[in-house]
One Martini backbone bead per residue (centre of mass of N, CA, C, O) as a GRO file, in nm:
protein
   71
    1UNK     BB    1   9.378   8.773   8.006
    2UNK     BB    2   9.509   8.702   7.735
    3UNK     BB    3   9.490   8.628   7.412
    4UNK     BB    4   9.825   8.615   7.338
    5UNK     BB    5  10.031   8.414   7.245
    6UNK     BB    6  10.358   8.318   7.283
    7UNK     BB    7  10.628   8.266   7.101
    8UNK     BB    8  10.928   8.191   7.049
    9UNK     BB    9  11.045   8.421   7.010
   10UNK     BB   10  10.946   8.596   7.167
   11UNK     BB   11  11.121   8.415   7.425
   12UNK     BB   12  11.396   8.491   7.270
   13UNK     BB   13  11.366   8.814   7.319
   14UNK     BB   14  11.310   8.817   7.639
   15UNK     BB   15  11.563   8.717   7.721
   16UNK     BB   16  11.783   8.902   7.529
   17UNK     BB   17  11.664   9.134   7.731
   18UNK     BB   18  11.617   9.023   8.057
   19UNK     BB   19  11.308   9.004   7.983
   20UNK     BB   20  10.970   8.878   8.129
   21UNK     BB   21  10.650   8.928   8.061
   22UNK     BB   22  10.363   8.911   8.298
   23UNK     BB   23  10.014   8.798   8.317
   24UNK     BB   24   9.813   8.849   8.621
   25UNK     BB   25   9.543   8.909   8.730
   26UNK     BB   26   9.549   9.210   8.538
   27UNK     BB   27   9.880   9.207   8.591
   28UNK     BB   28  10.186   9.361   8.500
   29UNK     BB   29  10.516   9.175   8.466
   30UNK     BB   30  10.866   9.198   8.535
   31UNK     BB   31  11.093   8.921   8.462
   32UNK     BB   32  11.409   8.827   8.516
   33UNK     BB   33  11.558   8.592   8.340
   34UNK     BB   34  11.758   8.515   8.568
   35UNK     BB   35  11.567   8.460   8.809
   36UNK     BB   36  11.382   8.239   8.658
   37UNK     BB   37  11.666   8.046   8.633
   38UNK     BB   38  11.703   8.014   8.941
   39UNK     BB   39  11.464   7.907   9.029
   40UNK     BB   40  11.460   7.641   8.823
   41UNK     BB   41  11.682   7.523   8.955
   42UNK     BB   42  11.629   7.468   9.231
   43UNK     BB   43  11.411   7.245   9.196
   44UNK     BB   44  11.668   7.118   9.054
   45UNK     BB   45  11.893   6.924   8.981
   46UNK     BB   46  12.242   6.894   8.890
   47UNK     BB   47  12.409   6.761   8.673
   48UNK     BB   48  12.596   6.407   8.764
   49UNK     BB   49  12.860   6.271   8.783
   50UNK     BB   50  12.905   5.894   8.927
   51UNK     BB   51  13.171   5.699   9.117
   52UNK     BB   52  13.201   5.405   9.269
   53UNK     BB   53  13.397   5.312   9.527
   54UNK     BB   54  13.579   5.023   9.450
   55UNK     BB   55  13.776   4.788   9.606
   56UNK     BB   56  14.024   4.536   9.476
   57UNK     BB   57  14.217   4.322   9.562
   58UNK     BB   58  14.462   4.240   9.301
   59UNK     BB   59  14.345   4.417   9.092
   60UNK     BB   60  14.374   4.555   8.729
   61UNK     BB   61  14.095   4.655   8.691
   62UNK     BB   62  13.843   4.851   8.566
   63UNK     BB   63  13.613   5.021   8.648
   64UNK     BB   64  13.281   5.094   8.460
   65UNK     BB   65  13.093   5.182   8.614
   66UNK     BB   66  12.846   5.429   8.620
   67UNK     BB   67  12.669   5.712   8.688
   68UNK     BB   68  12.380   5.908   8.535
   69UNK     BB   69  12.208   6.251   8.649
   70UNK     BB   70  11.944   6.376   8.467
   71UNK     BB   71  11.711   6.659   8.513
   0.00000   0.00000   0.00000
């Protein structure tokens, strides 16, 4: 296990770098950050804005319901 924490810079250079090294029971791996961003999408759902469809005979009214679903 590392002595030493990541810093947020160390975290923004190795993205930038397209590779974040990481160490796990006393081996050394390079991980893609596209990679690791595709992982953590999978895991949760896509922001989506949806609105129900509801019909009503003979009105001009607009519904404003919408409902808003951030991950």
């Amino acid at each position: 296990m590392s002595d030493r924490i990541p810093t947020l810079a160390d975290v923004c250079c190795a993205i930038a770098e397209g590779h974040v090294s990481v160490t796990l029971d006393d081996n050394m791996y390079s991980v893609s950050a596209l990679e690791l961003r595709r992982y953590f999408n999978k895991s949760r759902p896509l922001p989506s804005v949806s609105q129900p469809s509801t019909t009503s005979s003979g009105s001009d009214q607009w519904s404003s319901s919408s409902q808003i679903s951030v991950a």
